[in-house]
C-alpha positions in Angstrom: 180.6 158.7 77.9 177.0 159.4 76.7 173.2 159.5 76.7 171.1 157.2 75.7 168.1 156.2 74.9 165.5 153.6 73.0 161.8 153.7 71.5 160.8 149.9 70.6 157.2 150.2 69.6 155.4 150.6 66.4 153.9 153.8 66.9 156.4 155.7 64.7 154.9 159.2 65.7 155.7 158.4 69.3 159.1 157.1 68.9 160.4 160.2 66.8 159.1 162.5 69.9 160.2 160.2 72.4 163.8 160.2 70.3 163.7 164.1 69.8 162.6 164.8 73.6 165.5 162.5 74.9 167.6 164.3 72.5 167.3 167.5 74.3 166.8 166.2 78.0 170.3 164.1 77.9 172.6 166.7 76.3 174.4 167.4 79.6 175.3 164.1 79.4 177.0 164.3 75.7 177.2 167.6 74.0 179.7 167.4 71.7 177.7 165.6 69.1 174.3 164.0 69.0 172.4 161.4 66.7 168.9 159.6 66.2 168.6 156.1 64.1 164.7 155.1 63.1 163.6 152.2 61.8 160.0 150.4 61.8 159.7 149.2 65.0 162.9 151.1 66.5 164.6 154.5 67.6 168.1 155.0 69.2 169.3 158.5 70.3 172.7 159.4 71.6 174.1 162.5 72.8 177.8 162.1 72.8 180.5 163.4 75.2 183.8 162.9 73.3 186.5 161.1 75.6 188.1 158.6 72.8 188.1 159.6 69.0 187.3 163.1 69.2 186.8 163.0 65.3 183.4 162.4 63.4 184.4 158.3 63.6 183.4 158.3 66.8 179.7 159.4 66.2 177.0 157.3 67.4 174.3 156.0 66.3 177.2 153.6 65.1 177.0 150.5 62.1 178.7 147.5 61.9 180.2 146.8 58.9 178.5 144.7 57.5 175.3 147.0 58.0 173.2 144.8 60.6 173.8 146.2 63.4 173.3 149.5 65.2 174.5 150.4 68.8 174.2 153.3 70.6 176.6 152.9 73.6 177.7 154.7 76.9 180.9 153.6 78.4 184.1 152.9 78.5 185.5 149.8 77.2 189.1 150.2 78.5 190.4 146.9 76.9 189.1 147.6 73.7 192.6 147.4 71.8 193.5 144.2 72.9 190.1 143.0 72.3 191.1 144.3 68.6 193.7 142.4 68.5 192.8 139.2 69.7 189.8 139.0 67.9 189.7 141.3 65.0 193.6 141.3 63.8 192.9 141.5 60.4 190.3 143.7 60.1 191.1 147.3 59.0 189.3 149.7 62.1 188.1 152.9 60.5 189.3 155.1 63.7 190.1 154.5 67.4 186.7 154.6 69.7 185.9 151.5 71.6 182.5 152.0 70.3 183.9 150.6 66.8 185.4 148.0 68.4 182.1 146.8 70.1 179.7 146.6 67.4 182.6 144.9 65.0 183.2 142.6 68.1 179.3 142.1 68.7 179.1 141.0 64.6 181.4 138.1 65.2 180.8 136.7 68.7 177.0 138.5 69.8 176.5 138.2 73.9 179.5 135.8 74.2 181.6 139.1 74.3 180.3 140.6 77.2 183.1 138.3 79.0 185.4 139.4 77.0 184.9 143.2 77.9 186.8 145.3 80.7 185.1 148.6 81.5 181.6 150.0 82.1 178.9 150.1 79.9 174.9 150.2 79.3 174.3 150.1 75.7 172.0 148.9 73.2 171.9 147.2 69.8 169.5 146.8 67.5 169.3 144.1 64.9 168.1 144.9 61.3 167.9 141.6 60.4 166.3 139.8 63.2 164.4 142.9 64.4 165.0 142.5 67.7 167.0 145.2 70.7 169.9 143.7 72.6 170.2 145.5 76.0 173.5 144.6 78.6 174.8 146.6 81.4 178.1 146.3 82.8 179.4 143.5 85.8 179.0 146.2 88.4 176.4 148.7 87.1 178.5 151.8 87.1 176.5 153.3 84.2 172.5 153.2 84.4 169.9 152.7 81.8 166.2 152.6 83.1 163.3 150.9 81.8 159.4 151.9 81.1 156.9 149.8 79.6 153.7 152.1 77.9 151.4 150.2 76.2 152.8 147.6 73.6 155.8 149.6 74.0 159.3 149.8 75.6 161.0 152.7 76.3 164.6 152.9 77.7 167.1 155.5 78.2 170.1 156.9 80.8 168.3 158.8 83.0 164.3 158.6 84.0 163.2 162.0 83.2 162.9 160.9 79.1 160.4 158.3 80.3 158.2 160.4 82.2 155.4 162.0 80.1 155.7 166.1 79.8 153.7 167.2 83.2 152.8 163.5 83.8 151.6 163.2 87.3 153.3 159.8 88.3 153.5 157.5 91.5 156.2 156.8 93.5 157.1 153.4 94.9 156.2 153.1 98.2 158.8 150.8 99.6 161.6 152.7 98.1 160.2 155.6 99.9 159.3 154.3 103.2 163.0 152.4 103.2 164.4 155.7 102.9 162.5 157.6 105.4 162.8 155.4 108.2 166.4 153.8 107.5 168.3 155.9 104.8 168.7 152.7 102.5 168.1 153.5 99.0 168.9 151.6 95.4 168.8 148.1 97.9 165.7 146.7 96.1 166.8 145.1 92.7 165.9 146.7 90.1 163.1 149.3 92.1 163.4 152.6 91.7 161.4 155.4 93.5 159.0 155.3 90.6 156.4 152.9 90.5 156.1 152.0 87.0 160.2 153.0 86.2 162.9 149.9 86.7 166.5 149.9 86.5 168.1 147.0 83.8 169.8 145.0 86.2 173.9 144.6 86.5 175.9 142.1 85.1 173.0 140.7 82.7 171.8 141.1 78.8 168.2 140.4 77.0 166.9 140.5 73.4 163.7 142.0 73.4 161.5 142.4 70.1 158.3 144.9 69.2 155.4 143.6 71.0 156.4 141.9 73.4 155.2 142.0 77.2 158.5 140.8 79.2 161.7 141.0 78.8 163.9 138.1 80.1 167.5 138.9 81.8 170.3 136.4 81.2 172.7 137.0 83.9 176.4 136.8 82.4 178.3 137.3 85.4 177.4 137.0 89.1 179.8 137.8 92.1 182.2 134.9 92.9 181.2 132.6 96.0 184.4 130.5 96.5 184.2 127.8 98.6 186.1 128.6 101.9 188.5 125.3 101.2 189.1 126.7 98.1 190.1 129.7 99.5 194.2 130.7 98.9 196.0 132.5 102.1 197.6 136.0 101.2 200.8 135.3 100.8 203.6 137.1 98.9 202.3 136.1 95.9 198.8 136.5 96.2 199.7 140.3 97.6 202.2 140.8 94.3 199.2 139.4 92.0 196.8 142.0 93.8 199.3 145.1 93.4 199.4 144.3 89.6 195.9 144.0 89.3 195.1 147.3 90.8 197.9 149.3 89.1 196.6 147.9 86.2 192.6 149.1 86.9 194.3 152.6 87.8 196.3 152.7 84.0 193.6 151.4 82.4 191.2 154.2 83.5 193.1 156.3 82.2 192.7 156.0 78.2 191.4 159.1 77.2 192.3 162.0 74.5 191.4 164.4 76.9 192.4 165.8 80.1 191.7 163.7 83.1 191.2 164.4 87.8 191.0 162.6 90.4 188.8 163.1 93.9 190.9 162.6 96.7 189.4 162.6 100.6 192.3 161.3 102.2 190.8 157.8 102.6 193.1 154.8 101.9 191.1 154.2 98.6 191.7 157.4 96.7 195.4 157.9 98.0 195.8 155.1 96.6 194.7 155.8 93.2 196.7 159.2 93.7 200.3 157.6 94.5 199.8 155.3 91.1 198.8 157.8 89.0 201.6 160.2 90.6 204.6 156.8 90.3 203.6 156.4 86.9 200.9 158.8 84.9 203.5 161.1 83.2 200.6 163.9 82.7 198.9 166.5 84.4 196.7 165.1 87.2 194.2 167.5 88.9 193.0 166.2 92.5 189.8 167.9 93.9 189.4 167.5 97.6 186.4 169.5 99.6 186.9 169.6 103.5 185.9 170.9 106.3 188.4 172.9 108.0 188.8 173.4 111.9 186.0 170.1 112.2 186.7 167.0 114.1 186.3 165.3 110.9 188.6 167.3 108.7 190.6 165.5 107.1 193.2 168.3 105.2 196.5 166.9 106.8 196.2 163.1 105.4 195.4 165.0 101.8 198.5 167.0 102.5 200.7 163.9 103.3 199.4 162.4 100.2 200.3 165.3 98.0 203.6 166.5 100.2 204.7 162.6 99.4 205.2 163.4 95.7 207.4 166.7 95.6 207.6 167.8 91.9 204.9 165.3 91.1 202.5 166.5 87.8 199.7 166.9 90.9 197.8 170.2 90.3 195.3 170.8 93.6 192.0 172.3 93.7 190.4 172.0 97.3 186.5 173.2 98.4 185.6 174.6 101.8 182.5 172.4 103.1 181.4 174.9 105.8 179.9 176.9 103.2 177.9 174.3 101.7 174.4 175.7 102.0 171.2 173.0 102.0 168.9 175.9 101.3 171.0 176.9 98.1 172.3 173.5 96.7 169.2 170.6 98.1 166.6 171.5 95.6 169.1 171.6 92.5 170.6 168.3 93.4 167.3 166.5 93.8 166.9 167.2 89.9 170.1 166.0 89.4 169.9 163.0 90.7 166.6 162.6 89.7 165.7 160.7 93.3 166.3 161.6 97.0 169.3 161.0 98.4 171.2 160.1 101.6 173.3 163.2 102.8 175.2 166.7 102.3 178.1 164.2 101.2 176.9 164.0 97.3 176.5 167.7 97.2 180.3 168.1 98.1 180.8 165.2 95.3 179.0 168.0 93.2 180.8 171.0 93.9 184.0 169.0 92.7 183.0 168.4 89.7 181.4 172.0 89.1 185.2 172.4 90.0 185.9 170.4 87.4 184.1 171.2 84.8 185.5 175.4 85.1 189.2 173.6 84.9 188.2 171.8 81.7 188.5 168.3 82.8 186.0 165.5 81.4 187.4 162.9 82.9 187.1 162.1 86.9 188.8 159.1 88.9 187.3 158.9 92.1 188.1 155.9 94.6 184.8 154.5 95.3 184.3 151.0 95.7 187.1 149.7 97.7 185.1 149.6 100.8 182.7 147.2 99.2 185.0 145.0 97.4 187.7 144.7 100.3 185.1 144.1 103.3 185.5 147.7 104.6 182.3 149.0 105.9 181.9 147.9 109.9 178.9 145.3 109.1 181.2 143.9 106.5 183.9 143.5 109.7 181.3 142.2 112.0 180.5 139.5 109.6 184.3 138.7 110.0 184.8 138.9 113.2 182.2 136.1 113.3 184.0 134.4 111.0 187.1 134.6 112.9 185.5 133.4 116.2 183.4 131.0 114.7 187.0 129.3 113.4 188.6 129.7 116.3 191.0 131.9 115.9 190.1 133.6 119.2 193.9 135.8 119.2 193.0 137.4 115.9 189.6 137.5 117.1 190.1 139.7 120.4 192.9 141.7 118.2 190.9 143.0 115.5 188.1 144.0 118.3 190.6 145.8 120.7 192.2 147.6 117.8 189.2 148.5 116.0 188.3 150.5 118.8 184.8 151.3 117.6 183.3 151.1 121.5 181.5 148.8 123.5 177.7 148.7 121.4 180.1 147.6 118.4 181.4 144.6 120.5 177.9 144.1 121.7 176.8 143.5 118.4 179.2 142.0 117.2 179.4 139.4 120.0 175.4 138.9 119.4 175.7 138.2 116.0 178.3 135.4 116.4 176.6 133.8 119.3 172.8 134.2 118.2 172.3 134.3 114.5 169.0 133.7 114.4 167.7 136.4 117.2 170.7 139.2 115.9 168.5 138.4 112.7 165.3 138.7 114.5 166.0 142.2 116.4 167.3 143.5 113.4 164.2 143.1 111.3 162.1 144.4 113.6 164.5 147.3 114.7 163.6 148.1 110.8 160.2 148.2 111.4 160.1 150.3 114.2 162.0 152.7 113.2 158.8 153.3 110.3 156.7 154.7 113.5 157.8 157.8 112.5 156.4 158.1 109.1 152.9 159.3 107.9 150.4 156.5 108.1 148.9 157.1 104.3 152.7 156.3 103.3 152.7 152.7 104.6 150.3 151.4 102.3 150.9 149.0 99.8 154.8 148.6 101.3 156.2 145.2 99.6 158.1 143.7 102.4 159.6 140.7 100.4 161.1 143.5 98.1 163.8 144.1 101.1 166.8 141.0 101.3 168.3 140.6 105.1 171.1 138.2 105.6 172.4 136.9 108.7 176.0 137.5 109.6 177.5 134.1 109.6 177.6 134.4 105.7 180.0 136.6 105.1 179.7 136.1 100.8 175.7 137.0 101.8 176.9 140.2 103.4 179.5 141.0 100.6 176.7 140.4 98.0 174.5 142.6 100.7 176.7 145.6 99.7 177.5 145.5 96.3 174.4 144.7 95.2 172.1 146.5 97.7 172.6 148.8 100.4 176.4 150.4 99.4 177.3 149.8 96.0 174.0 150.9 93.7 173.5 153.9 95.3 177.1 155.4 95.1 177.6 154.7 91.4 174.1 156.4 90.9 175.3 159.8 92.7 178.9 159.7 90.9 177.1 159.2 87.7 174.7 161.6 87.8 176.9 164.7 89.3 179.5 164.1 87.2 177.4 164.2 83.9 175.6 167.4 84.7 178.9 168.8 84.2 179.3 166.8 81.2 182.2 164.5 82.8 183.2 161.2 83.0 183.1 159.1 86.3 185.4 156.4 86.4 185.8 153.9 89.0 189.0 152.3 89.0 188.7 149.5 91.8 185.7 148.0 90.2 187.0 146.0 88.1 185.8 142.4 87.7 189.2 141.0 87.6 190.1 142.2 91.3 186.4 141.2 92.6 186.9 137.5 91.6 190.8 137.7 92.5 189.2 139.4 96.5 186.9 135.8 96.1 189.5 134.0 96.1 191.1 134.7 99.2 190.7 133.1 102.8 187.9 135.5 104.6 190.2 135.5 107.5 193.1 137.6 106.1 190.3 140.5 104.9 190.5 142.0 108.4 194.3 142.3 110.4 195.7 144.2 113.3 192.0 146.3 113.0 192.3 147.3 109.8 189.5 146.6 107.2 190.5 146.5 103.6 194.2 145.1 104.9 195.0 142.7 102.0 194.5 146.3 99.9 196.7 148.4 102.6 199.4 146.0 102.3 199.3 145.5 98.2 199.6 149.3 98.0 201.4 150.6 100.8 204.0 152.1 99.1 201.7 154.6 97.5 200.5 156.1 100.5 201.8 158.1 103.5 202.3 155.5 106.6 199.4 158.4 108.5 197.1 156.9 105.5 197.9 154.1 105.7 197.8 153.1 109.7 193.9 154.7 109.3 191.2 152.8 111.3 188.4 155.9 110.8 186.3 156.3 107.4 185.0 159.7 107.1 184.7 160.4 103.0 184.2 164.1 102.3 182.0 164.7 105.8 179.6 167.6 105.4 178.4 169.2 109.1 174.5 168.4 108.4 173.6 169.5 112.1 175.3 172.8 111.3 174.1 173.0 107.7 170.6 172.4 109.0 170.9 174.9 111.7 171.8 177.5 109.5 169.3 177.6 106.9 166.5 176.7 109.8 163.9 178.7 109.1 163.9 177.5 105.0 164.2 174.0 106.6 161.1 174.6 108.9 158.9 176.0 106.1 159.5 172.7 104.3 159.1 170.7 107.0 155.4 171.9 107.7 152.6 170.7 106.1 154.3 168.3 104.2 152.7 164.7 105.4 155.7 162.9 105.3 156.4 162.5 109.1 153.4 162.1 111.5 152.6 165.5 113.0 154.3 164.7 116.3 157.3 163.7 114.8 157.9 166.4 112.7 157.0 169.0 115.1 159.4 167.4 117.8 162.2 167.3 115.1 160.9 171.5 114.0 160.9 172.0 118.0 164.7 170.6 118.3 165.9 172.5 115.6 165.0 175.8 116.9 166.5 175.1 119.9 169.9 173.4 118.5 169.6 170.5 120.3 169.5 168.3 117.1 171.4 164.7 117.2 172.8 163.2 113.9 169.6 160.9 113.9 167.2 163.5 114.0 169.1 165.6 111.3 169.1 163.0 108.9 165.3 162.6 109.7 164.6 166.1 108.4 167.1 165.9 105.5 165.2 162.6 104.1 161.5 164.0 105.4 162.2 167.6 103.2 164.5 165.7 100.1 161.5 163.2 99.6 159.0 166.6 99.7 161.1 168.5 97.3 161.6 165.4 94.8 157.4 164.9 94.6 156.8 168.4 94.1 160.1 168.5 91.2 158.7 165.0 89.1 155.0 165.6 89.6 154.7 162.4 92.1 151.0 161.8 93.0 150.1 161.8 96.8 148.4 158.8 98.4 146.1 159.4 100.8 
């Protein structure tokens, strides 16, 4: 796992500071070992956090062998040995790093092996000969690399702070704020960030880009599986023994590393999972780091106990964090730089404190169970679009079933029952529910909103709701948060359930079996039950590390008031309603996350220098 960063340009003098400032401003991200490559129209830096090879072979910038090529690479590429020997058997590898085995792999079959790779990856690789950068991301887009164009040229790098100028005064993007203030929903629009001139390389795609040129064209090189329904297999015994295999296997694979390696655990089905594999068959240590909430309704200590008390003796070592003494006064402003762009709730400061956990154990390598919500159908939209599904086939017993079991009360059913019977005005209200719901926000903020940016889908498509989450309103925003906290502490994120190989395998089975007895996620439940406690795995809640933001709020008020006021983000009468309610402690979980988003999106303009519109 790395940093890093590109200068393609021919203003040498520019690159060589843009190379030397990126150097310096993405050593969290790799400080074991760093490197800069310069050519005429090029510079690659890489700042290098040693997780395979620990030896001076593993140093980036890194040649092929043949001398055309140059890559600087951040990732894990946790198929690289047998890619070695399928494709390189006779040639004689110099050490172990995967990085080796990508630019000797890129030498022989260029793009073509991007379906070839298992893991996560941006990278980028410059050819001597041809004089031209290639740029890919991984399938899923766990690792970032953002984009800048200045002048004739491109600038690229891990995290947006090398691309902004020193004390440039930048703008924002208005829709990516405005989406946030009024609905929460952030990373949904493509490749938008919350900086107007800054873009995120899209997942799942490459492009060749030379000196000079204005565009750069993405060739997508994979794209999420849409099955047609009669093609569609029933989980049967075998398809649920082919599932098991594939996810042991994700779990295993994550975890080839020469150094020590943890594991977040919440008590959720997902990352109990991951736990009982790693405990069955991982004959090293394994540190879990669990933060809760103790004596809250959403505490969640006894299903992390049954996980843990279900593997006496196991190689297990626990470190947990107590949540009520999270502090949003202490810990909002420092996370705001850390993730570079506002964020949704309390929740990623917890993921934070784990890996500052972490970092004092020693451990550089994090599993975390993210993911399996939005590749098994797990969020309650995804189940509504399901439940449509289900009634829409007539299958009216598992229909009424799933409802009565899912017990998520009677505005759920409502909705539910709308959006199988009316599409088209479900569709309707919901878009303008959206708009509405931006009454709250300063007028001067509402200009220049791009509409079109923001993709709705109806719920009698349930591959356009999947697609919904993974590539828009779940998916891009978690792996942005686990990237960014776990490399402040100079550790490795990995996500073991997405892996291509069990997205297209999900594809392939009938929507129907996705949701049983009111469990989402059931065709994972029933692969992997006999990892997990039968109290984990009977779970109809989702909860995640829940941080008390009502409480939080409450206790740091006056802080939270002073940066409420004056701040033009809400209209005046909203914010002093919300200042009034807070005082009094009459605050409902709406409002609260109106004054976490209102006072995040204040302290990230005033921490990146973002011009005001007025």
């Amino acid at each position: 796992m790395c940093g890093i960063a590109g200068y393609l340009g021919k203003n040498k003098e520019a690159a060589a500071l843009f190379s030397e400032r990126s150097r310096t401003l993405l050593q969290h991200r790799g400080p074991d070992d760093s490197g800069i490559y310069e050519d005429e129209h090029v510079a690659l830096t890489q700042t290098r956090l040693s997780i395979l090879e620990l030896s001076a072979l593993g140093h980036q910038p890194m040649y092929s062998s043949c001398g055309r090529y140059v890559t600087v690479f951040n990732g894990e590429i946790y198929n690289h040995l047998e890619l070695r020997k399928r494709f390189l058997p006779n040639y004689q590898f110099k050490g172990h790093s995967d990085t080796e085995t990508l630019v000797e792999l890129f030498r022989i079959q260029r793009e073509q092996m991007l379906r070839e790779m298992v893991g996560m990856w941006s990278l980028l690789i410059w050819d001597k000969r041809e004089q031209r950068l290639f740029m890919s991301r991984s399938r899923l887009g766990q690792k970032p690399l953002y984009m800048r164009q200045k002048g004739d040229a491109w600038m690229v790098a891990s995290e947006v702070r090398p691309l902004l100028g020193e004390n440039e005064r930048t703008d924002y993007d208005t829709t990516a704020v405005v989406e946030y203030l009024a609905l929460g929903n952030y990373g949904h629009l493509g490749n938008h960030t919350f900086f107007k001139d800054i873009r995120l390389f899209p997942e799942g795609s490459y492009a060749w880009v030379g000196a000079g040129e204005s565009e750069i064209n993405f060739v997508r090189y994979w794209e999420l599986p849409d099955v047609d329904p009669k093609d569609k297999i029933p989980f049967d015994e075998s398809a649920r023994n082919k599932l098991h295999d594939l996810v042991v296997d994700a779990v295993l694979s994550v975890t080839l590393a020469d150094v020590p390696i943890g594991l977040t655990l919440s008590g959720g089905v997902d990352s109990s999972i991951i736990a009982g594999i790693l405990a069955s068959y991982y004959d090293k240590d394994i540190h879990v780091f669990t933060a809760q909430s103790p004596q809250s309704k959403f505490d969640e200590t006894r299903y992390v106990d049954a996980v843990i008390n279900k593997y006496p003796g196991s190689n297990m070592i626990v470190h947990r964090k107590n949540l009520n003494k999270v502090s949003v006064k202490d810990s909002l402003e420092k996370y705001i730089r850390i993730q570079e762009e506002p964020f949704g709730d309390p929740s990623i400061i917890a993921h934070g404190f784990l890996m500052d956990i972490a970092s004092s154990t020693g451990i550089k390598v994090i599993l975390n169970g993210q993911g399996a919500d939005e590749l098994f159908h797990g969020y309650n939209n995804m189940a509504q679009a399901i439940l449509s599904y289900q009634f829409r086939s007539v299958q009216l017993n598992r229909f009424l079933r799933n409802l009565n079991e899912m017990k998520l009360g009677i505005g759920y059913t409502m909705r539910t029952m709308l959006k199988t019977f009316f599409p088209s005005f479900e569709f309707y209200l919901r878009k303008q529910s959206r708009l509405n719901r931006r009454e709250i926000i300063e007028p001067a903020l509402l200009k220049d909103v791009q509409n079109e940016l923001v993709q709705l889908y109806k719920y009698n498509s349930i591959y356009n709701v999947w697609r919904e989450s993974l590539y828009g309103v779940h998916l891009p925003h978690l792996v942005h948060y686990d990237d960014r906290n776990a490399m402040a502490k100079s550790i490795e994120g990995r996500i073991p359930f997405l892996d291509h190989r069990i997205v297209e395998f999900v594809a392939s089975i009938r929507a129907d079996d996705l949701l049983k007895r009111g469990m989402r996620k059931f065709i994972l439940r029933e692969s992997c039950k006999q990892y997990i406690p039968r109290i984990v795995y009977e779970r109809k809640d989702k909860i995640g590390f829940y941080t008390p933001l009502i409480s939080m709020l409450a206790k740091d008020k006056d802080w939270v008031t002073d940066k409420m006021k004056g701040n033009r983000i809400l209209t005046e009468k909203c914010a002093s309603g919300l200042i009034t309610k807070l005082g009094a402690g009459s605050l409902n979980v709406n409002e609260a996350l109106q004054i976490w988003r209102s006072i995040s999106v204040s302290i990230w303009k005033k921490e990146f220098n973002i011009n005001s519109k007025s």
